[in-house]
C-alpha positions as CSV (number, residue, x, y, z in Angstrom):
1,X,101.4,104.8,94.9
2,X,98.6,106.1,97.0
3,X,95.6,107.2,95.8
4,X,93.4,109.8,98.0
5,X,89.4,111.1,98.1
6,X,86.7,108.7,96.6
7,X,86.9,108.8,93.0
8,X,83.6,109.2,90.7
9,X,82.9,106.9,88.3
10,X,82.9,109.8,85.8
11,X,86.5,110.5,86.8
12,X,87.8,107.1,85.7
13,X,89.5,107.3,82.6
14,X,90.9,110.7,84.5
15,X,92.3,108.9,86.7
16,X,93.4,105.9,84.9
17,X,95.1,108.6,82.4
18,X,96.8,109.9,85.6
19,X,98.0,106.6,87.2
20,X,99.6,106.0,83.8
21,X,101.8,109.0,83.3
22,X,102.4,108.4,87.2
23,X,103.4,105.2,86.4
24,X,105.8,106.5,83.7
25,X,107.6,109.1,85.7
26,X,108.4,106.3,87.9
27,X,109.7,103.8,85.7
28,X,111.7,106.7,84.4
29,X,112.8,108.0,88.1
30,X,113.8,104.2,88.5
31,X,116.0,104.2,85.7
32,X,118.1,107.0,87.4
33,X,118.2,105.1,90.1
34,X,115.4,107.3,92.3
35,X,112.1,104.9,93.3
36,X,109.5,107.6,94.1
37,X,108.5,106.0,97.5
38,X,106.0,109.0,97.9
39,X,104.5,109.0,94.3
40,X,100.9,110.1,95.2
41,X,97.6,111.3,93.0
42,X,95.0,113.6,94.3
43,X,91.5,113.4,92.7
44,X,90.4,116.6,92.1
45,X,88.8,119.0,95.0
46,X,84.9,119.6,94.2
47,X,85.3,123.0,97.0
48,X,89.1,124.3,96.0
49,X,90.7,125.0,92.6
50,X,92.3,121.6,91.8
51,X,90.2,120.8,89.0
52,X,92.2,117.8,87.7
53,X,93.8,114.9,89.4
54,X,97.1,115.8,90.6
55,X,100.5,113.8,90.7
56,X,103.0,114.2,93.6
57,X,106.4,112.7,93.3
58,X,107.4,113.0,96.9
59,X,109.9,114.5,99.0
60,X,114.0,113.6,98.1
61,X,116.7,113.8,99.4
62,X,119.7,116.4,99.0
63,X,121.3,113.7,97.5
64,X,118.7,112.2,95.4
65,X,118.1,116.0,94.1
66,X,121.1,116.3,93.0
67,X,121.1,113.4,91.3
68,X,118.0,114.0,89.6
69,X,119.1,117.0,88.9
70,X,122.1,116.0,86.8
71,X,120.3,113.6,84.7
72,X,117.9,116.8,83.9
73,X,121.2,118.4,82.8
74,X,122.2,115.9,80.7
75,X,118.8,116.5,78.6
76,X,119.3,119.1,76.3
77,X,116.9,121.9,76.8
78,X,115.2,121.3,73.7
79,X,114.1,118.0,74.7
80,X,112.9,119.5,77.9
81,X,110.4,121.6,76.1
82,X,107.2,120.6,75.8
83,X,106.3,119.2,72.4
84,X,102.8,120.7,70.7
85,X,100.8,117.5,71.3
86,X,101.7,117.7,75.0
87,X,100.6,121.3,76.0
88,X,97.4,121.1,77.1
């Protein structure tokens, strides 16, 4: 997982809150058998409109999309959705 810009020490538990649910789409792309090679977070941009840290899973390929997008079909739309506690 690469990390880029300097961070602020304000941004730290930002970040640390975005390593962790980084950190948890991989152990879940791992179980499907997909290692996110490319997993990346951006700190946020002080001149552009990213004004969170941002998560990039990385580029796949045909094959590994398709894969991943079976197990997505397997989930059942409802559990797709977010739940109340998750929209932010």
């Amino acid at each position: 997982m690469t990390t880029h810009a300097a961070i602020d020490p304000v941004h730290d538990r930002d970040r640390a809150e975005a390593e962790d649910a980084a950190r948890a789409v991989a152990h879940q792309a791992e179980r499907l058998g997909l290692p996110l090679d490319d997993l990346s977070i951006t700190a946020p941009c002080p001149t552009c409109r990213r004004t969170g840290f941002s998560i990039s899973i990385g580029a796949f390929s045909p094959e590994e999309a398709h894969r991943l997008a079976r197990a997505l079909r397997a989930v059942p739309a409802d559990v797709l959705r977010f739940a109340p506690e998750d929209a932010e």
